[in-house]
PDB file with one MODEL, atoms N, CA, C and O in Angstrom:
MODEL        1
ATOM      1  N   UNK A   1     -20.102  -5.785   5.944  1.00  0.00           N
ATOM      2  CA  UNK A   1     -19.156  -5.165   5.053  1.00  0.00           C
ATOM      3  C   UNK A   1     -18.374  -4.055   5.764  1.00  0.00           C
ATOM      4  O   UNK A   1     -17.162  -3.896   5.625  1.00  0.00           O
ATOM      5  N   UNK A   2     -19.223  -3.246   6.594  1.00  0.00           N
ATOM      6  CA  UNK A   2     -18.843  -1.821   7.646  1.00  0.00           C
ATOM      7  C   UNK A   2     -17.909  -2.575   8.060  1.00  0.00           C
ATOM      8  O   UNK A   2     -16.819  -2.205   7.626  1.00  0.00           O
ATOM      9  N   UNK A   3     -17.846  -3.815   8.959  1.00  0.00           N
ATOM     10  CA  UNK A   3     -16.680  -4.322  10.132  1.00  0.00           C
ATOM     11  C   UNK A   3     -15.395  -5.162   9.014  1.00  0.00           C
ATOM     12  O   UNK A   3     -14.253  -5.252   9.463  1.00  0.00           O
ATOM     13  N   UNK A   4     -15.650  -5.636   7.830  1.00  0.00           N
ATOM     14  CA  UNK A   4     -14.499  -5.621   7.345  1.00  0.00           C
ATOM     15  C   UNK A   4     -13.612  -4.629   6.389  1.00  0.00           C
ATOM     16  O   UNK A   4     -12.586  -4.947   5.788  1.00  0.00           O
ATOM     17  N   UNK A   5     -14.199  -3.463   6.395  1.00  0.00           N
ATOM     18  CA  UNK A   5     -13.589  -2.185   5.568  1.00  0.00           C
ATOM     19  C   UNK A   5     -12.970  -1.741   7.201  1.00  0.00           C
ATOM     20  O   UNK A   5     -11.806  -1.345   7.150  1.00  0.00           O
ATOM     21  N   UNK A   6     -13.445  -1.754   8.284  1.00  0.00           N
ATOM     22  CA  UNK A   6     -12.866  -1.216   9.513  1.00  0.00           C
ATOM     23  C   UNK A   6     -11.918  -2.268   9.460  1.00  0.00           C
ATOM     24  O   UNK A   6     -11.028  -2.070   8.632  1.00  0.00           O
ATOM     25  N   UNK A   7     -11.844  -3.303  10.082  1.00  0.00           N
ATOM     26  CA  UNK A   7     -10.558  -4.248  10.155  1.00  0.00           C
ATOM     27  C   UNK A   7      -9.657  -4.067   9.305  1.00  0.00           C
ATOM     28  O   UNK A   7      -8.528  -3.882   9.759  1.00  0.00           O
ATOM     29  N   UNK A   8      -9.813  -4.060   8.027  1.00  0.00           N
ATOM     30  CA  UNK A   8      -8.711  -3.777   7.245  1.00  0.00           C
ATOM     31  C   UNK A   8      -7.796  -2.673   7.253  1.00  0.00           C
ATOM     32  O   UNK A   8      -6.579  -2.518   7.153  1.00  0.00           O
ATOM     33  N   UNK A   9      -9.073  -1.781   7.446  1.00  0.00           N
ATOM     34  CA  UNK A   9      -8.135  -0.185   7.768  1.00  0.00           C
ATOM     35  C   UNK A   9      -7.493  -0.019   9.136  1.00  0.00           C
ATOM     36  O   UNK A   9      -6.845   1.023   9.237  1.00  0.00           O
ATOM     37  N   UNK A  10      -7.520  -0.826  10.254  1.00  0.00           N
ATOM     38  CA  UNK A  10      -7.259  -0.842  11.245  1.00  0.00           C
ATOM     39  C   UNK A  10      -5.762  -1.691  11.123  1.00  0.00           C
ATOM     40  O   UNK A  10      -4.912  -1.377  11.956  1.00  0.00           O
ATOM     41  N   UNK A  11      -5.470  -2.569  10.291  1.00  0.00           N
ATOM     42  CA  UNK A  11      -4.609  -3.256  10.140  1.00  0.00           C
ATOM     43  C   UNK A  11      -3.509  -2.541   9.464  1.00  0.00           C
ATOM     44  O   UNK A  11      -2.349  -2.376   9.841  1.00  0.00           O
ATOM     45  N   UNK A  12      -4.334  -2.001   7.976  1.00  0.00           N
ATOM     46  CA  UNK A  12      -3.138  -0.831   7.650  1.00  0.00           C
ATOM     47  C   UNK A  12      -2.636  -0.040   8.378  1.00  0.00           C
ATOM     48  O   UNK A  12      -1.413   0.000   8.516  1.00  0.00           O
ATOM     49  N   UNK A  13      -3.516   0.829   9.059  1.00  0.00           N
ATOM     50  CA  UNK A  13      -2.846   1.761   9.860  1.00  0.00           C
ATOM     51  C   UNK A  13      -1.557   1.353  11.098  1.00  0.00           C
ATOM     52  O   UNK A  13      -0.694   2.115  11.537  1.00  0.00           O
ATOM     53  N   UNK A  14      -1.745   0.201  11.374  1.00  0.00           N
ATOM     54  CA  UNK A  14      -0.887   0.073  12.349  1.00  0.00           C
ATOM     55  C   UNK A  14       0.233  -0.715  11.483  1.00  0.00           C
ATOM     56  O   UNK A  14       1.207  -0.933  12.202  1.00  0.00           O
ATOM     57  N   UNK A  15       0.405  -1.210  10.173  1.00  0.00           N
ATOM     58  CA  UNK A  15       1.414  -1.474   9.655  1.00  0.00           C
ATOM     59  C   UNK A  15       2.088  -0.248   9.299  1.00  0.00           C
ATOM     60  O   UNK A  15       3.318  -0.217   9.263  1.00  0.00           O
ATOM     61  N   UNK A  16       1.254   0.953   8.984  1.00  0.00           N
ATOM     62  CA  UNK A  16       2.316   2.424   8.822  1.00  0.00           C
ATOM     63  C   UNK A  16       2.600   2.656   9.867  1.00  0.00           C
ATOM     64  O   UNK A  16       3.794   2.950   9.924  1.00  0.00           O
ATOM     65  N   UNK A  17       1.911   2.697  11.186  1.00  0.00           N
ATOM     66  CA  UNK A  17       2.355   2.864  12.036  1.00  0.00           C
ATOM     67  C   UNK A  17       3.276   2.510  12.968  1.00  0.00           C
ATOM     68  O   UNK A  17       3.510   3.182  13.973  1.00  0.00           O
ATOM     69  N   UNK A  18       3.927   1.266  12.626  1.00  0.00           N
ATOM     70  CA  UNK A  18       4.796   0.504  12.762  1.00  0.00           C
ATOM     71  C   UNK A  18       5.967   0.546  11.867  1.00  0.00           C
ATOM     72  O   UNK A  18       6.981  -0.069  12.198  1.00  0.00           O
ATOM     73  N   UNK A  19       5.914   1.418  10.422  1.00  0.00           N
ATOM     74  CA  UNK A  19       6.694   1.769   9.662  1.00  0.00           C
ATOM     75  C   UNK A  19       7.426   3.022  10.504  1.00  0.00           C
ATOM     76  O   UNK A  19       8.603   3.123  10.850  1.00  0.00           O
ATOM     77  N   UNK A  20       6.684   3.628  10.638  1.00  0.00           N
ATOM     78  CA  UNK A  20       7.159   4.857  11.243  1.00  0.00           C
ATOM     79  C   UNK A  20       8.049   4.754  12.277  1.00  0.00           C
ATOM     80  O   UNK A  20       9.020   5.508  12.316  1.00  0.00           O
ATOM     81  N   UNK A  21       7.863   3.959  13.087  1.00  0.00           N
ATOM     82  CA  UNK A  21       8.428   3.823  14.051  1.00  0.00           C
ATOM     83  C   UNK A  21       9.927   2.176  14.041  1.00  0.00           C
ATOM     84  O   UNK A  21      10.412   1.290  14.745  1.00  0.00           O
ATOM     85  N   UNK A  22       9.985   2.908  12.453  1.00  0.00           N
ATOM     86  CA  UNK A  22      11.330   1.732  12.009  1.00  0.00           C
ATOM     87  C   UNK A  22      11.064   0.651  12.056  1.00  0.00           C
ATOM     88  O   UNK A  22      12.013  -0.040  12.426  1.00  0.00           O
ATOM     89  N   UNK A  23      10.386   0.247  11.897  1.00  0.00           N
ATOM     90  CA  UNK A  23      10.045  -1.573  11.888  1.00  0.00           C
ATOM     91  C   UNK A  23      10.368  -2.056  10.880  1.00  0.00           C
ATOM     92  O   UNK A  23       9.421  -2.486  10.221  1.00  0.00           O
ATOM     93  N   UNK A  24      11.370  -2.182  10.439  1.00  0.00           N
ATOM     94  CA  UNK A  24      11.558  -2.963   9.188  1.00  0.00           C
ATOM     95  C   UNK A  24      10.943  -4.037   8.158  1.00  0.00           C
ATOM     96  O   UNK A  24      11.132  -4.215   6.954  1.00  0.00           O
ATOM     97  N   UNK A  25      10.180  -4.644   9.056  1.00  0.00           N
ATOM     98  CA  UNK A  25       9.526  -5.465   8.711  1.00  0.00           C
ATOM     99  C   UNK A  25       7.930  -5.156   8.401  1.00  0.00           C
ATOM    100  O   UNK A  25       7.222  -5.782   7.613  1.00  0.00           O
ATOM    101  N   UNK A  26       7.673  -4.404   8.949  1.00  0.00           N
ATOM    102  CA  UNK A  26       6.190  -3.394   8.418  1.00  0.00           C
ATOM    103  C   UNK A  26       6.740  -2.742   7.330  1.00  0.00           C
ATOM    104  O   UNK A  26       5.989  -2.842   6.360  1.00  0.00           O
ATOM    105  N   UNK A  27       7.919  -2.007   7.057  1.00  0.00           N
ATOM    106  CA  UNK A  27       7.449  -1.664   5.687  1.00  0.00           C
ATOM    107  C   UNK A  27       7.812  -2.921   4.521  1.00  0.00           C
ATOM    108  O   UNK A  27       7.888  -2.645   3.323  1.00  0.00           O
ATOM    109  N   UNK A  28       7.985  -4.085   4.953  1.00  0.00           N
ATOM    110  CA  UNK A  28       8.698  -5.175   3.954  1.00  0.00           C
ATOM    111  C   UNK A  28       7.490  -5.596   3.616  1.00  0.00           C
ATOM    112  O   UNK A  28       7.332  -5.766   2.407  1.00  0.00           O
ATOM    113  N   UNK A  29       5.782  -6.014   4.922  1.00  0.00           N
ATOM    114  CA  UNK A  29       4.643  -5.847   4.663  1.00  0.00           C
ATOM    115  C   UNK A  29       4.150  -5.154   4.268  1.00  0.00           C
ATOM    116  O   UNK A  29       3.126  -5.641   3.790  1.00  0.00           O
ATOM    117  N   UNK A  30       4.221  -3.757   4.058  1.00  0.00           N
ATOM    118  CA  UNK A  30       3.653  -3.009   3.110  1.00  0.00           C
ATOM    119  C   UNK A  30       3.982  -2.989   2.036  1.00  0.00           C
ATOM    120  O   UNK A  30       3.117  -2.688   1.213  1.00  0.00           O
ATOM    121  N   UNK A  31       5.159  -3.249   1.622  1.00  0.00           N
ATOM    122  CA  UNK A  31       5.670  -3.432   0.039  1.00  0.00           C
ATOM    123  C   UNK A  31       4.610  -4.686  -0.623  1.00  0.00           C
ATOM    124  O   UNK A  31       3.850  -4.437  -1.560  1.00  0.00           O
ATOM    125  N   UNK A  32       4.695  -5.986  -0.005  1.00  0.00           N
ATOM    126  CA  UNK A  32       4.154  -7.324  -0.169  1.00  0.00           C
ATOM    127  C   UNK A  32       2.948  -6.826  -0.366  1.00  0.00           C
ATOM    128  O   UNK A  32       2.565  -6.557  -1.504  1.00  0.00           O
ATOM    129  N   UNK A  33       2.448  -6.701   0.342  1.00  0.00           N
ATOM    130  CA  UNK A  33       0.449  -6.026   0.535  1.00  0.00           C
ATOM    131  C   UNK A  33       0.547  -5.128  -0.695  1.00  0.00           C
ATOM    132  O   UNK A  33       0.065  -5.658  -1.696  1.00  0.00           O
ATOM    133  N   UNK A  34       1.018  -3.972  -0.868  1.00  0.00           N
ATOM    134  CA  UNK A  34       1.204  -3.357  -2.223  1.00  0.00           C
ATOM    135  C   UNK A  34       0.651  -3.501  -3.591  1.00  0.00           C
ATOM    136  O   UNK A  34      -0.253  -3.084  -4.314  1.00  0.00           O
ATOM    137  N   UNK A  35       2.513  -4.984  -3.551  1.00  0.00           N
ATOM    138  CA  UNK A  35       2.027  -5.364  -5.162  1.00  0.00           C
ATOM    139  C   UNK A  35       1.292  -6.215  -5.072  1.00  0.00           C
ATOM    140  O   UNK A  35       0.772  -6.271  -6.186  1.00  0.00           O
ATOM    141  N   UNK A  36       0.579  -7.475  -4.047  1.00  0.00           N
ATOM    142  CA  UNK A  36       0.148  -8.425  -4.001  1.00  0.00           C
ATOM    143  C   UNK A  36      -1.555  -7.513  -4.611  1.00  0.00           C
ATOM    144  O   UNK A  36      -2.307  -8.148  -5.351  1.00  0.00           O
ATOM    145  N   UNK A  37      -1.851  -6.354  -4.264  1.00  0.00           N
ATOM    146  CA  UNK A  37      -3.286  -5.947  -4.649  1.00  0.00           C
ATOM    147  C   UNK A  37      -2.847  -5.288  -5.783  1.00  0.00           C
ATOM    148  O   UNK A  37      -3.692  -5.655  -6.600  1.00  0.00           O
ATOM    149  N   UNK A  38      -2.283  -4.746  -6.223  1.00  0.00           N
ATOM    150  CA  UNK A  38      -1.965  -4.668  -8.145  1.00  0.00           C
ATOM    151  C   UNK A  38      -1.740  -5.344  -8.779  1.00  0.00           C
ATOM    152  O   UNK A  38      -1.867  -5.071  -9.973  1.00  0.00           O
ATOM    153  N   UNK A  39      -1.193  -6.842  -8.320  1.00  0.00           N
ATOM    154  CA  UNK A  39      -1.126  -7.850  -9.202  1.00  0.00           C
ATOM    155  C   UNK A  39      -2.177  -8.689  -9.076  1.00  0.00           C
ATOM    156  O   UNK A  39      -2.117  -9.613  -9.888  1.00  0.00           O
ATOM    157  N   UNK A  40      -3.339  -8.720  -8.195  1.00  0.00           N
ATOM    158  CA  UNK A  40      -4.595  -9.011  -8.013  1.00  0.00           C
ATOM    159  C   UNK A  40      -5.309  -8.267  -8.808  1.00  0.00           C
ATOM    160  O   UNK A  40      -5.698  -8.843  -9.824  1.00  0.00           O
ATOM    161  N   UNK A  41      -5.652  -7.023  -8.663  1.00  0.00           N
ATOM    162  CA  UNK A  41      -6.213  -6.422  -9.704  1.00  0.00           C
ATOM    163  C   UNK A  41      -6.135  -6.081 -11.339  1.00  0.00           C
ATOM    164  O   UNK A  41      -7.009  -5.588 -12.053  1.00  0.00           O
ATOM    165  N   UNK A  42      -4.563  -6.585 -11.736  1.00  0.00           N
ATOM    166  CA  UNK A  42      -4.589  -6.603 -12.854  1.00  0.00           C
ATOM    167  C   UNK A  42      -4.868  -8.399 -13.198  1.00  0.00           C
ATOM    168  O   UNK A  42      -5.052  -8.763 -14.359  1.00  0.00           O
ATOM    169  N   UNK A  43      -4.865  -8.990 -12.511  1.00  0.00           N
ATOM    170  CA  UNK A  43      -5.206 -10.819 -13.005  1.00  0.00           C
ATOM    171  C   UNK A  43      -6.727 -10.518 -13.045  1.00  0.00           C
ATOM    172  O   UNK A  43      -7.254 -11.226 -13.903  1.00  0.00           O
ATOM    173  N   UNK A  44      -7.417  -9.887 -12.550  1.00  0.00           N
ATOM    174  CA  UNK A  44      -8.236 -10.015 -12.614  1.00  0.00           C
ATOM    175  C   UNK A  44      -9.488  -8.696 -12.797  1.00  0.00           C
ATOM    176  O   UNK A  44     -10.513  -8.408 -12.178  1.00  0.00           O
ATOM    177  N   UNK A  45      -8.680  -8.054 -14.130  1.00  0.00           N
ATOM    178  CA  UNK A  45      -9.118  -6.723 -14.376  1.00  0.00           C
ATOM    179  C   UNK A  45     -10.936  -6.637 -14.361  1.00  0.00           C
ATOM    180  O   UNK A  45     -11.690  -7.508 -14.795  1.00  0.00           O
ATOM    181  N   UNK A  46     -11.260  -5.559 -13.841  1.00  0.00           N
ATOM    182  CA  UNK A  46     -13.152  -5.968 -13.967  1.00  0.00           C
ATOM    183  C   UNK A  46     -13.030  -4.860 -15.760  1.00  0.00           C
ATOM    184  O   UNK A  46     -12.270  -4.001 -16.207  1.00  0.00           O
ATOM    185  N   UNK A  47     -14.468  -5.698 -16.309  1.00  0.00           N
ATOM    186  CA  UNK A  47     -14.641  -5.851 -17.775  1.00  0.00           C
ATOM    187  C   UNK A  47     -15.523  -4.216 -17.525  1.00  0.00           C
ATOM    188  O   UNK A  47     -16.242  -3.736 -16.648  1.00  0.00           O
ATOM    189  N   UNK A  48     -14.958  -3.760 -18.873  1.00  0.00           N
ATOM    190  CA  UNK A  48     -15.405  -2.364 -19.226  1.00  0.00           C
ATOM    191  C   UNK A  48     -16.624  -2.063 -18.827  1.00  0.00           C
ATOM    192  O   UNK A  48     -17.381  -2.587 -19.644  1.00  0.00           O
ATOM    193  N   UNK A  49     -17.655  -1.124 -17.464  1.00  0.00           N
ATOM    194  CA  UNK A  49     -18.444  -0.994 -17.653  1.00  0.00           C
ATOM    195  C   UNK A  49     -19.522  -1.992 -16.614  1.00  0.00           C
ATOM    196  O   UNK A  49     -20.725  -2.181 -16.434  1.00  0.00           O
ATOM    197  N   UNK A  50     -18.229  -2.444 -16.112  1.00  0.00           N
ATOM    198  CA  UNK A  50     -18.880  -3.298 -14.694  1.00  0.00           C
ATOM    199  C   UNK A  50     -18.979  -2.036 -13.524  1.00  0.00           C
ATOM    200  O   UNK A  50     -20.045  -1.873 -12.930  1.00  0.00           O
ATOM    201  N   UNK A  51     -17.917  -1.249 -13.267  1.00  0.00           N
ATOM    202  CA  UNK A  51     -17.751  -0.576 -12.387  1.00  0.00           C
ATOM    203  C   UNK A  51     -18.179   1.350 -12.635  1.00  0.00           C
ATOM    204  O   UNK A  51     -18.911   1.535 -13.607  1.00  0.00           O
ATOM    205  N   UNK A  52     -17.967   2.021 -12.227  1.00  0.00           N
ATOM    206  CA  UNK A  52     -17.740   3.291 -12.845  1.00  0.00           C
ATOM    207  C   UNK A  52     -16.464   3.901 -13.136  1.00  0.00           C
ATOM    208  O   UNK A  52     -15.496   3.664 -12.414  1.00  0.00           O
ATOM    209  N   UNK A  53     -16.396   4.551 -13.982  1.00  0.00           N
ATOM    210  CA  UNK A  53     -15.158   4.999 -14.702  1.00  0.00           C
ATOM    211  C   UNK A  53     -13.995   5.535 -13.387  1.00  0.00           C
ATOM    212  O   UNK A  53     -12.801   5.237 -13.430  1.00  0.00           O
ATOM    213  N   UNK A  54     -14.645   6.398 -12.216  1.00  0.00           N
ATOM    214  CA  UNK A  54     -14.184   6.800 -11.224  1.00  0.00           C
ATOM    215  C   UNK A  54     -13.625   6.121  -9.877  1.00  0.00           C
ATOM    216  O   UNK A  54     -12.972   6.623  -8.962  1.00  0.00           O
ATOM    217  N   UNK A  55     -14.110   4.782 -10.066  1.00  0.00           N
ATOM    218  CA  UNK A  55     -13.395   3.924  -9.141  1.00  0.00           C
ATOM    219  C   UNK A  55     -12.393   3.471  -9.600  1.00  0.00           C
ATOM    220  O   UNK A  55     -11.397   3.277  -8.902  1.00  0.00           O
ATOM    221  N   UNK A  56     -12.460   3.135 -11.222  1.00  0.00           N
ATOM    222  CA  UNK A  56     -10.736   2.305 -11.772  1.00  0.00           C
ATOM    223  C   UNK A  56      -9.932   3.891 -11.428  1.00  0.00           C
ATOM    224  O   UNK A  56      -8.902   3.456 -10.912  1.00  0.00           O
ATOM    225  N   UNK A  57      -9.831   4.916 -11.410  1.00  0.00           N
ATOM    226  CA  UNK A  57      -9.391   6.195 -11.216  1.00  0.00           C
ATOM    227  C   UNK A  57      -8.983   6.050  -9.999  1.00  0.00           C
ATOM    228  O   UNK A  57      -7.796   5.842  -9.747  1.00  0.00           O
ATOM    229  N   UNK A  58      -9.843   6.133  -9.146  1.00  0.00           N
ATOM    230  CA  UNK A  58      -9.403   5.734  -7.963  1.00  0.00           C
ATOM    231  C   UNK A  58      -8.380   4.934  -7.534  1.00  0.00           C
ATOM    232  O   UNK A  58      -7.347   5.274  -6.957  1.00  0.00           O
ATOM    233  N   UNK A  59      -8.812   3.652  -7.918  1.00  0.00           N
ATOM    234  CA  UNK A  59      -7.352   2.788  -7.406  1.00  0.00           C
ATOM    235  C   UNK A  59      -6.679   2.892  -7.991  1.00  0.00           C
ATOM    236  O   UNK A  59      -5.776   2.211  -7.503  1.00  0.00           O
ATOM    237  N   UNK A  60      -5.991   3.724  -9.715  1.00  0.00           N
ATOM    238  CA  UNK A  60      -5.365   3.872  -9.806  1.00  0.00           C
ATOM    239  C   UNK A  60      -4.642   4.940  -9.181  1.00  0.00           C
ATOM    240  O   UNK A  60      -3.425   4.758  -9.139  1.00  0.00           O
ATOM    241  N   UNK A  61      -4.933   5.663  -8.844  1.00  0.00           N
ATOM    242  CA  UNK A  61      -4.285   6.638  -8.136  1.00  0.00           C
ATOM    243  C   UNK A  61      -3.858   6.543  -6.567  1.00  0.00           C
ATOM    244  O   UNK A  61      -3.126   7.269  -5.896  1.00  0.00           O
ATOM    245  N   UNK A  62      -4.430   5.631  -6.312  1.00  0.00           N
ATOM    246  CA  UNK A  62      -4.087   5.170  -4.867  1.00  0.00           C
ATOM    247  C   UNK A  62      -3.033   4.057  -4.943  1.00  0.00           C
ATOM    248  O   UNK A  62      -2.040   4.020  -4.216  1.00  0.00           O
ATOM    249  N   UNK A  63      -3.327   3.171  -5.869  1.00  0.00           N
ATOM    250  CA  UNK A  63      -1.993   2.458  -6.242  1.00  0.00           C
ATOM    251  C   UNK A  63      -0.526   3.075  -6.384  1.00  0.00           C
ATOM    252  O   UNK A  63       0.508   2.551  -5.968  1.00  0.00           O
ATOM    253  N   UNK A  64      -0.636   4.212  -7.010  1.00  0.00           N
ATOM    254  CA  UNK A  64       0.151   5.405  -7.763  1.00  0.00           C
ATOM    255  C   UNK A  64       1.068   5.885  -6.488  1.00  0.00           C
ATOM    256  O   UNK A  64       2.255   5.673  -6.240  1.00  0.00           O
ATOM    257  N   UNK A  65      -0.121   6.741  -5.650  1.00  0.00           N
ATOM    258  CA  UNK A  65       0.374   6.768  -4.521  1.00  0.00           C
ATOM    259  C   UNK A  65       1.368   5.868  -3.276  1.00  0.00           C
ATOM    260  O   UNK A  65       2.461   6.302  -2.912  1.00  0.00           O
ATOM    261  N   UNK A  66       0.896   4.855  -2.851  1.00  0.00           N
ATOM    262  CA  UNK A  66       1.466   3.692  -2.402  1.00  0.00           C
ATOM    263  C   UNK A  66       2.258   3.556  -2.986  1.00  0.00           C
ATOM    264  O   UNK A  66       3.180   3.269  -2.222  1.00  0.00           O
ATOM    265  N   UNK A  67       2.708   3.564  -4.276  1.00  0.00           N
ATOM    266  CA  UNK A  67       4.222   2.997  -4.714  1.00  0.00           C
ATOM    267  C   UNK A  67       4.923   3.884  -4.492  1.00  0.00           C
ATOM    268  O   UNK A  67       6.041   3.652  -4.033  1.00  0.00           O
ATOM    269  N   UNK A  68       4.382   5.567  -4.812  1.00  0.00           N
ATOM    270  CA  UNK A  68       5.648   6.272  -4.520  1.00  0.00           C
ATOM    271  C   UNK A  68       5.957   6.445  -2.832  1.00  0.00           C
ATOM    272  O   UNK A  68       7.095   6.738  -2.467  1.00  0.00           O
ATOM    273  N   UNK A  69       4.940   6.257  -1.920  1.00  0.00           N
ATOM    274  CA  UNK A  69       5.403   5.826  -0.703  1.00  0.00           C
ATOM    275  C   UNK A  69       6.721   4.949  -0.127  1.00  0.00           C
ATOM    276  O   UNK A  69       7.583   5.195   0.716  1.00  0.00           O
ATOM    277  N   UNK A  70       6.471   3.920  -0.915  1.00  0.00           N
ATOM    278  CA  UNK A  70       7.231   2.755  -0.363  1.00  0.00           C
ATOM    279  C   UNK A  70       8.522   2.643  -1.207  1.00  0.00           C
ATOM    280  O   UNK A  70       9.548   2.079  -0.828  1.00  0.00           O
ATOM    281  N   UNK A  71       8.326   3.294  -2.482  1.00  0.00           N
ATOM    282  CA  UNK A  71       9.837   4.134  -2.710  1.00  0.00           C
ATOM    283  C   UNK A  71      10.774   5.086  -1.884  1.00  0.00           C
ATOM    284  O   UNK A  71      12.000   5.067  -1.776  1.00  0.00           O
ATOM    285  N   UNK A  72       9.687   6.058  -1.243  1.00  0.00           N
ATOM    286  CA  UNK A  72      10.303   6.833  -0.243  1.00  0.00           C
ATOM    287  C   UNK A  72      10.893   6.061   0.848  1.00  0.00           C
ATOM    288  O   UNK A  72      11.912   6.308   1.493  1.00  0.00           O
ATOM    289  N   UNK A  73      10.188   5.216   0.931  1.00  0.00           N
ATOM    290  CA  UNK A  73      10.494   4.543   2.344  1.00  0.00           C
ATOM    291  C   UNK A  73      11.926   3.960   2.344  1.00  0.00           C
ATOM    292  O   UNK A  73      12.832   4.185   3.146  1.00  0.00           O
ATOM    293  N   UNK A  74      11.914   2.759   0.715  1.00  0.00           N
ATOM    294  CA  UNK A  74      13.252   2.386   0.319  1.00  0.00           C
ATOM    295  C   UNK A  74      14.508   3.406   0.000  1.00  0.00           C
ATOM    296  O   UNK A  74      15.655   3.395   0.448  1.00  0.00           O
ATOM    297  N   UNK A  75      14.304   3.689  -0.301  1.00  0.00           N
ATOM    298  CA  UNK A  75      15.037   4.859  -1.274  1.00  0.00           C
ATOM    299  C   UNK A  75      15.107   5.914  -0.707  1.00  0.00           C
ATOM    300  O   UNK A  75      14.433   6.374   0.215  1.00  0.00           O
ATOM    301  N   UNK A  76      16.667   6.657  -1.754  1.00  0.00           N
ATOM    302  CA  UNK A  76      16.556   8.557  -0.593  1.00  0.00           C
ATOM    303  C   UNK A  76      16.676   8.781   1.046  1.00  0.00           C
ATOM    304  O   UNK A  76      17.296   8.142   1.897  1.00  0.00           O
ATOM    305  N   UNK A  77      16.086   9.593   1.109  1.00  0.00           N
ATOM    306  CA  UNK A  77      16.167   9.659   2.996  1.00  0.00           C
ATOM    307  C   UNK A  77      15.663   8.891   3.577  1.00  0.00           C
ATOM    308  O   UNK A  77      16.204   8.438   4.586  1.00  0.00           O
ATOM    309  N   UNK A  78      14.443   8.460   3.155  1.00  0.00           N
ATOM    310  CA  UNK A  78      13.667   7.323   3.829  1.00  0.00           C
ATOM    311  C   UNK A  78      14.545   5.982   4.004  1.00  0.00           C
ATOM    312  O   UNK A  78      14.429   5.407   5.086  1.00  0.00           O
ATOM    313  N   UNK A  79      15.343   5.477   3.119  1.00  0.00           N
ATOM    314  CA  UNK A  79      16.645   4.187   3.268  1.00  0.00           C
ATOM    315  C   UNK A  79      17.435   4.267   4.152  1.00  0.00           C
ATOM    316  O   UNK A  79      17.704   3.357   4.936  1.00  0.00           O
ATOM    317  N   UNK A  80      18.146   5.912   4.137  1.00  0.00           N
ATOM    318  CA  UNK A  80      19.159   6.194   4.947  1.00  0.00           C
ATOM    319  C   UNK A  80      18.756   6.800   6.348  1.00  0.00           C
ATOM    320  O   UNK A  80      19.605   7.175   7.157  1.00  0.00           O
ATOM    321  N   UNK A  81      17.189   6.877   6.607  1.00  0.00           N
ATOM    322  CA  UNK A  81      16.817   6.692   7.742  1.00  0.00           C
ATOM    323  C   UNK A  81      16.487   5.128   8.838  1.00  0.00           C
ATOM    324  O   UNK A  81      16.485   4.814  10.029  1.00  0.00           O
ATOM    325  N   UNK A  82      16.271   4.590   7.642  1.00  0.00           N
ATOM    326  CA  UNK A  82      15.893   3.050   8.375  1.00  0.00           C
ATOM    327  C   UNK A  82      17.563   2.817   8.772  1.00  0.00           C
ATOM    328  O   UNK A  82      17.913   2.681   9.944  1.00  0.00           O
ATOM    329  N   UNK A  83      18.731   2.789   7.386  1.00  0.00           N
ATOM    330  CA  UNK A  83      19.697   2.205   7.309  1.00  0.00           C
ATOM    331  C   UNK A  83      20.325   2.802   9.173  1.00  0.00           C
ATOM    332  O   UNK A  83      20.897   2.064   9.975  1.00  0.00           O
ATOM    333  N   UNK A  84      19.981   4.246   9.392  1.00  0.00           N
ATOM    334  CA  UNK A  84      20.878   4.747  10.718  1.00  0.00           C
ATOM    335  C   UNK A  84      20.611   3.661  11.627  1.00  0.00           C
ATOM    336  O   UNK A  84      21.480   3.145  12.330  1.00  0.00           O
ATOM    337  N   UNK A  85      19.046   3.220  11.597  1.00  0.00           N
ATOM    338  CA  UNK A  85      18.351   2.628  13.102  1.00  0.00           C
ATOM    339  C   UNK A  85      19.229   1.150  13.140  1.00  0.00           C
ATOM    340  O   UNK A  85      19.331   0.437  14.139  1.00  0.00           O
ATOM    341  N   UNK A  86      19.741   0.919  12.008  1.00  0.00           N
ATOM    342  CA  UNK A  86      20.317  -0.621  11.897  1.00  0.00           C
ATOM    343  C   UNK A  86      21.588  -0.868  12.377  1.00  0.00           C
ATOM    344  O   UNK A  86      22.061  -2.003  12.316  1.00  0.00           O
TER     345      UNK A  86
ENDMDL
END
C-alpha cells in the first residue's frame, strides 16, 4: 500500500511540476485527474458511517482546494501567464 501511495504522489508531483514549468499539457492532466476523482467519488459515494466523518472532510477540502488551483492556473494571471509562453 506504502509503494502505491508513494508512486502516486511521485506522479503528482511531477505533473505540478511540470505545470510550473508551463507545460501545458500537465496542467490539461491535472484538470482530467481532478474531475475524473470527484466524479469517481461521487458515483460511488461510501454509505454513511463506512468511513469517519473526517476523511469525507478531508477530501472534501482537498477537492475544494484542487479546483481552486486549476482555476488559477486557467484563469487570471495564471492564463495570461501560460498564454505569454505560447
Amino acid at each position: 500500500m506504502w509503494v502505491i501511495f508513494a508512486i502516486a504522489f511521485a506522479v503528482s508531483a511531477y505533473f505540478i511540476y511540470c505545470a510550473s514549468h508551463r507545460k501545458n499539457w500537465a496542467r490539461i492532466v491535472l484538470l482530467i485527474l481532478t474531475l475524473a476523482t470527484v466524479v469517481m467519488y461521487l458515483a460511488w459515494l461510501p454509505e454513511w458511517g463506512d468511513e469517519p466523518w473526517w476523511s469525507t472532510v478531508l477530501f472534501c477540502v482537498t477537492a475544494i482546494m484542487d479546483i481552486v488551483a486549476l482555476f488559477w492556473l486557467f484563469y487570471g494571471e495564471g492564463g495570461k501567464w501560460y498564454a505569454a509562453h505560447t
